[in-house]
C-alpha positions as semicolon CSV with decimal commas, in nm:
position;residue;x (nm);y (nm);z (nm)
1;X;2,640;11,509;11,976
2;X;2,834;11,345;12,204
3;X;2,949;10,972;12,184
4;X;3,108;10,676;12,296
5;X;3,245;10,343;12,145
6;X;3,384;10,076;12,301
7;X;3,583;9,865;12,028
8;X;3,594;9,485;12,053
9;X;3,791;9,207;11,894
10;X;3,797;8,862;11,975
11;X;3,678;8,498;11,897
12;X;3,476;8,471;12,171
13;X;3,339;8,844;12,097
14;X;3,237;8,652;11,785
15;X;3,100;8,425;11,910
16;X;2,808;8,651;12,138
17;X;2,667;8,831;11,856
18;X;2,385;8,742;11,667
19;X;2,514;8,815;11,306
20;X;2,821;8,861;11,123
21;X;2,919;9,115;10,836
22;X;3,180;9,305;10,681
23;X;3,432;9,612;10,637
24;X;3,737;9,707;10,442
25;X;3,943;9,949;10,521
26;X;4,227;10,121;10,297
27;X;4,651;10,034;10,359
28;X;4,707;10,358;10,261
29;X;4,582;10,723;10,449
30;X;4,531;11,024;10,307
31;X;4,522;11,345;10,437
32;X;4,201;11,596;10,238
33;X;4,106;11,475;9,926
34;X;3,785;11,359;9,721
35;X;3,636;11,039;9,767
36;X;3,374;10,848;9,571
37;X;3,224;10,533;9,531
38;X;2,904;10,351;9,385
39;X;2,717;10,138;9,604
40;X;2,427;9,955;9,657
41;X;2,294;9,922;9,966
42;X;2,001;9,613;10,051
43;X;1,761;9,892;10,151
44;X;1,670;9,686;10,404
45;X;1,554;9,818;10,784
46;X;1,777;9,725;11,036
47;X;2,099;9,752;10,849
48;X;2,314;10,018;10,799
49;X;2,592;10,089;10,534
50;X;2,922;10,313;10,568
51;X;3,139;10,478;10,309
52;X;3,364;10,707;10,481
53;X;3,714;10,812;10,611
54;X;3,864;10,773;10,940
55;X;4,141;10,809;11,129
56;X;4,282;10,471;11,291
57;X;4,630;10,571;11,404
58;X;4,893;10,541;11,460
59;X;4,821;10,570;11,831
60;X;4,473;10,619;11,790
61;X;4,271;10,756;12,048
62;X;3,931;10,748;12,100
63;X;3,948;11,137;12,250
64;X;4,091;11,227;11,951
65;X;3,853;11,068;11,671
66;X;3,862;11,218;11,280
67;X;3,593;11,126;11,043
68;X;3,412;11,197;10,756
69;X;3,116;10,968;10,723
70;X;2,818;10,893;10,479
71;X;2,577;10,644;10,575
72;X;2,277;10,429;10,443
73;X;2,031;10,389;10,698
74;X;1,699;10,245;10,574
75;X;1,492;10,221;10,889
76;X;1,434;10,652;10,889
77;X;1,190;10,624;10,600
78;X;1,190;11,010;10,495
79;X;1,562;11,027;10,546
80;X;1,761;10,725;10,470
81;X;2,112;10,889;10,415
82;X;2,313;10,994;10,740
83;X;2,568;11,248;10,695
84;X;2,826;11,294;10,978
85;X;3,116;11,518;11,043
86;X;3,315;11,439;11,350
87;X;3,664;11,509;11,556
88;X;3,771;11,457;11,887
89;X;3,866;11,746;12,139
90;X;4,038;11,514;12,371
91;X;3,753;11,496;12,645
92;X;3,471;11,310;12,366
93;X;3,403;11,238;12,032
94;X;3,181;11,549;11,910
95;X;2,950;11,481;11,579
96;X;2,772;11,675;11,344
97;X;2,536;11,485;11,202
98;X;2,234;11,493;11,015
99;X;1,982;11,333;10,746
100;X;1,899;11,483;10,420
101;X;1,509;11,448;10,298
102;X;1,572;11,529;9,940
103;X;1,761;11,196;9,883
104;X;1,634;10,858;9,889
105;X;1,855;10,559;9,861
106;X;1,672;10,233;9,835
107;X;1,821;9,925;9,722
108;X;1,933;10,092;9,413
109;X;2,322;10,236;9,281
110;X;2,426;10,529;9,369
111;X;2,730;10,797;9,313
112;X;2,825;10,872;9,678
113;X;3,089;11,152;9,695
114;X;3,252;11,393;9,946
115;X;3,542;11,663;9,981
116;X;3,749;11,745;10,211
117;X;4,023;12,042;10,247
118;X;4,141;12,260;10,476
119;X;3,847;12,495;10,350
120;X;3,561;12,320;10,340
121;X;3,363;11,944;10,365
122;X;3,118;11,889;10,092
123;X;2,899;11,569;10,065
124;X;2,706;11,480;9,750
125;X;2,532;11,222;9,589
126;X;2,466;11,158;9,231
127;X;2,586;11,495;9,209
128;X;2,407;11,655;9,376
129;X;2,554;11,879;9,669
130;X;2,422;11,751;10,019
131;X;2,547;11,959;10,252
132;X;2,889;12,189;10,291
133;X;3,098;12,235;10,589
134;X;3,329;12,565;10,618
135;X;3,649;12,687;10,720
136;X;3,605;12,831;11,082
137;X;3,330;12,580;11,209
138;X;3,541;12,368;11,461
139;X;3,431;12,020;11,238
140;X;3,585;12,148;10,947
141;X;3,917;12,333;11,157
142;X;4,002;11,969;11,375
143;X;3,944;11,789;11,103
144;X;4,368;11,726;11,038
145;X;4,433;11,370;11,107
146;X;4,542;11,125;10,812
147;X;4,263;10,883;10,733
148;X;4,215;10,539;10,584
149;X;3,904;10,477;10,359
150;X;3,631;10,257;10,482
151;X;3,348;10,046;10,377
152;X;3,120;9,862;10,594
153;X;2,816;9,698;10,669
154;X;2,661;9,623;10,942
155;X;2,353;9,544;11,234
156;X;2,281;9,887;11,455
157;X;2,136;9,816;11,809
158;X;1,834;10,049;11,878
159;X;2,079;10,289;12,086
160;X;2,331;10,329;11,852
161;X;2,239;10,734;11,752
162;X;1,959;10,916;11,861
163;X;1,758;10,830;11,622
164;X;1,675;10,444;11,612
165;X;1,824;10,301;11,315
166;X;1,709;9,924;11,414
167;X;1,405;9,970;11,374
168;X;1,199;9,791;11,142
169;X;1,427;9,482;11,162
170;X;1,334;9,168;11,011
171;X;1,635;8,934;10,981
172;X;1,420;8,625;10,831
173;X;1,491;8,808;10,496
174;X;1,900;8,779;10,546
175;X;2,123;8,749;10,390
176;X;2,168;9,092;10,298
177;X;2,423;9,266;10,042
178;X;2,630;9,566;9,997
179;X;2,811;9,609;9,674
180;X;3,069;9,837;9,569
181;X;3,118;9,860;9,175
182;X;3,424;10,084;9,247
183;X;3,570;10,359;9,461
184;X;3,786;10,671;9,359
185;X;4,059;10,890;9,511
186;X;4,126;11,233;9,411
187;X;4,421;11,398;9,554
188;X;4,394;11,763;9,657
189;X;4,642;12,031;9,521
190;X;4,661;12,312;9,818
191;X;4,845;12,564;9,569
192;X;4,536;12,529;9,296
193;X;4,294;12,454;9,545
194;X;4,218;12,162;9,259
195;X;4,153;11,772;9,304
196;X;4,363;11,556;9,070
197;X;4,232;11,186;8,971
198;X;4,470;10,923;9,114
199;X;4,304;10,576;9,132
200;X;4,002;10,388;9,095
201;X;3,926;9,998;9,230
202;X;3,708;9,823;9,017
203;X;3,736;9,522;9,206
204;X;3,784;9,244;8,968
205;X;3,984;9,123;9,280
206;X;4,039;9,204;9,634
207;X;4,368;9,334;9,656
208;X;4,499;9,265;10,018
209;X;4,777;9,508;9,952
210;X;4,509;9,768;9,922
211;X;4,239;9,716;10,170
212;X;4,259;9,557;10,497
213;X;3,931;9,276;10,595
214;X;3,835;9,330;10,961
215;X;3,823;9,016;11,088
216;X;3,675;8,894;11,462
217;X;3,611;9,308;11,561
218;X;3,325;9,449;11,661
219;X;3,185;9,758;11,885
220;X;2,928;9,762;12,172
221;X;2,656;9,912;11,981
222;X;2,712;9,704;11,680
223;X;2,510;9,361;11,685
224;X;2,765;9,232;11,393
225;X;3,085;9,136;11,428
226;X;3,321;9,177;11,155
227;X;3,441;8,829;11,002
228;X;3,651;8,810;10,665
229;X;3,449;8,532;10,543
230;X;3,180;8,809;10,461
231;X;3,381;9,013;10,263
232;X;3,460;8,880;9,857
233;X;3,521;9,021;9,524
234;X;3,256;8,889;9,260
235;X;3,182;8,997;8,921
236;X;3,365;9,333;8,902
237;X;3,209;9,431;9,240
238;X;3,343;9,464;9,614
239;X;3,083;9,259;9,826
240;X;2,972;9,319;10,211
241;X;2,744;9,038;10,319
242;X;2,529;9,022;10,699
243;X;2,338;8,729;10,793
244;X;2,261;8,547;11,147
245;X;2,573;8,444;11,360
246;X;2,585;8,088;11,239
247;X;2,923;7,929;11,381
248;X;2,893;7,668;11,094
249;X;2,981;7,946;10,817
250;X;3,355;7,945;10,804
251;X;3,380;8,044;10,454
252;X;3,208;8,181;10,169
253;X;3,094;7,913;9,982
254;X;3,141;8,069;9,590
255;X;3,463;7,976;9,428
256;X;3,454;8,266;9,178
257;X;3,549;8,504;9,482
258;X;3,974;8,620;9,431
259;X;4,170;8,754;9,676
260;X;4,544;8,906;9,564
């Protein structure tokens, strides 16, 4: 598939869309790797949730894009987790992508997980193996670029993918909430061909030397716009929150949320 993004960031960008949510995204990049994380998504249609690598520089280009994405996308019923493989080849971004019936994601926690080497791209959930990518398909071979973890939420419009993942929206129900209760890093050994443990967040804080809060960004096909007011730690979990595009909420209002 072919795609394109314009990326936006500014108060008065802010200011024009009709709700506001959240992402983090690593200090550090990695290049290959395993990544993990459990989440809970709202299960709610209209929203969408992201964890996922990607490359954001330095010099980024959009021509020459690097992900490796796993999304929660409640408004396809049957097939509510998006799986996407992507690179750019210097004229567009190009993605494989694709939605797996045999998991369901609702509003419940879940063990999302993928791999990613010079040989192959696995994705999984609660262990179970999702789909595999292999060395020689041109997803897996321009896949080379170092990449910061991400987590996001946040409000699709209707042409954001082929396949409509606004639908269904009914923001009277908002806020909604996406929790992380922790995310892992393996490091990959190239000689062993083995991933070795080296961290996990728990997020009894929000460690600003860690992860970086968008704040006033945006994209055209995104109907959220980043703020840092929606992003908090509470209660040993990393919290994404989307609600209407009220310019009275400056700040999250709970005073057990830490930053570091």
């Amino acid at each position: 598939k072919s795609f394109s993004l314009l990326l936006l960031a500014s108060a008065s960008y802010a200011a024009s869309t009709p709700y506001i949510s959240g992402q983090v995204t690593s200090t550090e990049q990695f290049l290959y790797g395993k990544f993990r994380a459990q989440v809970t998504g709202p299960g709610t249609k209209g929203s969408c949730v992201g964890f996922f690598t990607e490359w954001t520089g330095p010099d980024y280009d959009y021509l020459w894009w690097n992900s490796v994405e796993m999304e929660l996308v409640p408004s396809l019923d049957t097939t509510p987790l998006s799986i996407d493989l992507s690179y750019g080849d210097g004229i567009d971004r190009r993605q494989a992508q694709s939605y797996d019936p045999s998991f369901q994601s609702g509003s419940d926690a879940h063990i999302y997980e993928f791999t990613w080497t010079p040989n192959e791209v696995t994705f999984s959930a609660d262990g179970q193996t999702l789909k595999t990518f292999q060395k020689g398909d041109p997803y897996v071979d321009n896949q080379s670029k170092h990449q910061n973890i991400m987590f996001n939420m946040w409000a699709p419009r209707w042409d954001a993918h082929d396949e409509d993942w606004s639908k269904g929206r009914d923001d009277s129900t908002m806020p909604w909430f996406a929790k992380a209760d922790w995310i892992e890093y393996y490091s990959w050994d190239g000689e062993t061909d083995a991933f070795n443990y080296e961290w996990r967040d728990e997020f009894d804080s929000l460690e600003t030397s860690k992860w970086t809060v968008a704040h006033e960004f945006g994209f055209d096909v995104n109907l959220s716009t980043y703020m840092n007011t929606q992003v908090y730690a509470e209660e040993g979990q990393l919290v994404l929150k989307l609600e209407k595009n009220n310019q009275s909420v400056l700040s999250h209002s709970n005073e057990s949320s830490t930053f570091l």
